[in-house]
C-alpha positions as a printed Julia matrix, in Angstrom:
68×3 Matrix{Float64}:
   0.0    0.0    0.0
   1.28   2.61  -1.25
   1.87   6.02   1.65
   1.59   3.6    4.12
   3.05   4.06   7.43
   2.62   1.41  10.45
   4.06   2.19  13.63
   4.48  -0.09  16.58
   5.41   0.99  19.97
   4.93  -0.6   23.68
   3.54   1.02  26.3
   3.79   0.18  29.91
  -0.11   1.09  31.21
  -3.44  -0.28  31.08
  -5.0   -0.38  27.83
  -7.93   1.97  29.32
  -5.5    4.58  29.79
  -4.01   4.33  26.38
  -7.17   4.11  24.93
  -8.0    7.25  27.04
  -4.69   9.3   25.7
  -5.77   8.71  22.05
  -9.34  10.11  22.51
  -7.66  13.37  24.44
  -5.59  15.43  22.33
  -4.01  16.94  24.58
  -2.94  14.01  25.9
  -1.77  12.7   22.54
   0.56  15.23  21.5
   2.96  14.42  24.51
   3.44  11.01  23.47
   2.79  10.47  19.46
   5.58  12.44  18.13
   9.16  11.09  18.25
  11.63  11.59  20.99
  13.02  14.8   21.17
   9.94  16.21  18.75
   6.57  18.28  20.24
   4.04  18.77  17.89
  -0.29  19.74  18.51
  -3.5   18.36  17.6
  -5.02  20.81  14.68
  -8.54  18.17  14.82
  -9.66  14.82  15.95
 -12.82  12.4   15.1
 -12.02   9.75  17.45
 -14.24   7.47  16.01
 -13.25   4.31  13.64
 -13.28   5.43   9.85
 -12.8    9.06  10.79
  -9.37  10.75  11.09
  -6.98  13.33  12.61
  -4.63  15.56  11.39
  -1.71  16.05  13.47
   1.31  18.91  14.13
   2.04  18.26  10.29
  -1.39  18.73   9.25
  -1.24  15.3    7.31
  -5.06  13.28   7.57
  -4.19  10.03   9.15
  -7.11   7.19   9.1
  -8.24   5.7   11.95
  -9.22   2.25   9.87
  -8.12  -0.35  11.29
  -7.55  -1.52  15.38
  -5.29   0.65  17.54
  -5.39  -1.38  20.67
  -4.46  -4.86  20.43
């Protein structure tokens, strides 16, 4: 697929409180971007299908599972 990026990172806490930090975008900017980056939220559907746009203003999808 072509534009394709899949990242894969571990996180030491409950899944509720990951799942939380991707609904809050405040939340999310302090740990999405890579270390040594900051970046903000410019909008957020957190809903599957839907999208957000982060400190780059790229549209990511939100199509497949987040939280395995």
């Amino acid at each position: 697929m072509p534009n394709t990026v899949k990242l894969h990172r571990v996180l030491r806490a409950p899944a509720e409180q990951v799942y939380r930090a991707f609904l809050d975008p405040d939340a999310m900017v302090k740990w999405i971007p890579p270390h040594g980056f900051t970046g903000n939220m410019h909008h957020q559907d957190a809903c599957a299908g839907c999208c957000w746009h982060n400190w780059s203003k790229r549209k990511f999808r939100m199509d497949e599972t987040l939280l395995t």
